[in-house]
C-alpha positions in Angstrom: -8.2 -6.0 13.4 -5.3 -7.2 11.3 -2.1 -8.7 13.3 0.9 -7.0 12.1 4.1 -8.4 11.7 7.7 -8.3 10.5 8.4 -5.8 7.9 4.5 -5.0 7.6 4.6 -3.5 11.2 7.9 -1.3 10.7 6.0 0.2 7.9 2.9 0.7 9.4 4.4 2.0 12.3 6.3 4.7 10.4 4.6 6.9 8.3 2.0 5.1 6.9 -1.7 4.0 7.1 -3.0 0.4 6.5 -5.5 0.5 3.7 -6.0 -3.2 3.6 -5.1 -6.3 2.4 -5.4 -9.0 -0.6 -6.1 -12.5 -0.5 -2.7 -13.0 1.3 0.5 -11.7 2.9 0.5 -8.4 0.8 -0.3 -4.8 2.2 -1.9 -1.6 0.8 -0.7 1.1 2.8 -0.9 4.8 2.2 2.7 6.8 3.0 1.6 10.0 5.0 5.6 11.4 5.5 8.3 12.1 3.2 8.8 12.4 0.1 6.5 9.4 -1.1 3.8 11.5 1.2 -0.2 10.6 -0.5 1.2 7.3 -2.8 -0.1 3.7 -2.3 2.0 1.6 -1.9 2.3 -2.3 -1.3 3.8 -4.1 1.3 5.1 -7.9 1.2 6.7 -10.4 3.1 10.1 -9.5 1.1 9.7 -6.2 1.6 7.5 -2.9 0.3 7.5 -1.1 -3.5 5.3 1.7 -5.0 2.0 0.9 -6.7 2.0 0.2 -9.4 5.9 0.3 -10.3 7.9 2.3 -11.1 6.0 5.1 -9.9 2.9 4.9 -7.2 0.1 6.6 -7.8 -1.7 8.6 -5.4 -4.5 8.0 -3.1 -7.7 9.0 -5.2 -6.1 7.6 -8.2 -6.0 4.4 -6.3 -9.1 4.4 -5.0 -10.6 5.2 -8.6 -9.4 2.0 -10.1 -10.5 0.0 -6.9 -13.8 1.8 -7.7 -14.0 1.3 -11.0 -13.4 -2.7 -10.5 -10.0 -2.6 -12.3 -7.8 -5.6 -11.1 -4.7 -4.3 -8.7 -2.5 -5.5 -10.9 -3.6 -4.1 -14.3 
């Protein structure tokens, strides 16, 4: 189980499921309320933005690239 903390944990806590995590302090998390309702988006120790900016993509979108072995970032 991962430990939340900080920011990550008001996030998590409100709205949104943990997908998982990179090789560090950054977040995937899936908003389930609200307007941003099915978008990924990324959370951070400085704080949380849509994936990939300006404008997150949806949950089967994201798991496509994953799938197809596209970097997170690309």
């Amino acid at each position: 189980m991962i430990a939340l903390t900080g920011s990550v944990a008001d996030v998590y806590n409100h709205g949104s499921i943990l997908l998982g995590t990179d090789d560090g302090p950054s977040y995937w998390a899936l908003v389930v309320t609200g307007p941003q309702r099915g978008k990924v988006w990324v959370v951070t120790e400085v704080g949380a933005y849509p994936y990939p900016m300006p404008e997150a993509v949806g949950f089967l979108e994201w798991v496509q690239r994953w799938h197809a072995g596209e970097g997170w970032w690309d």
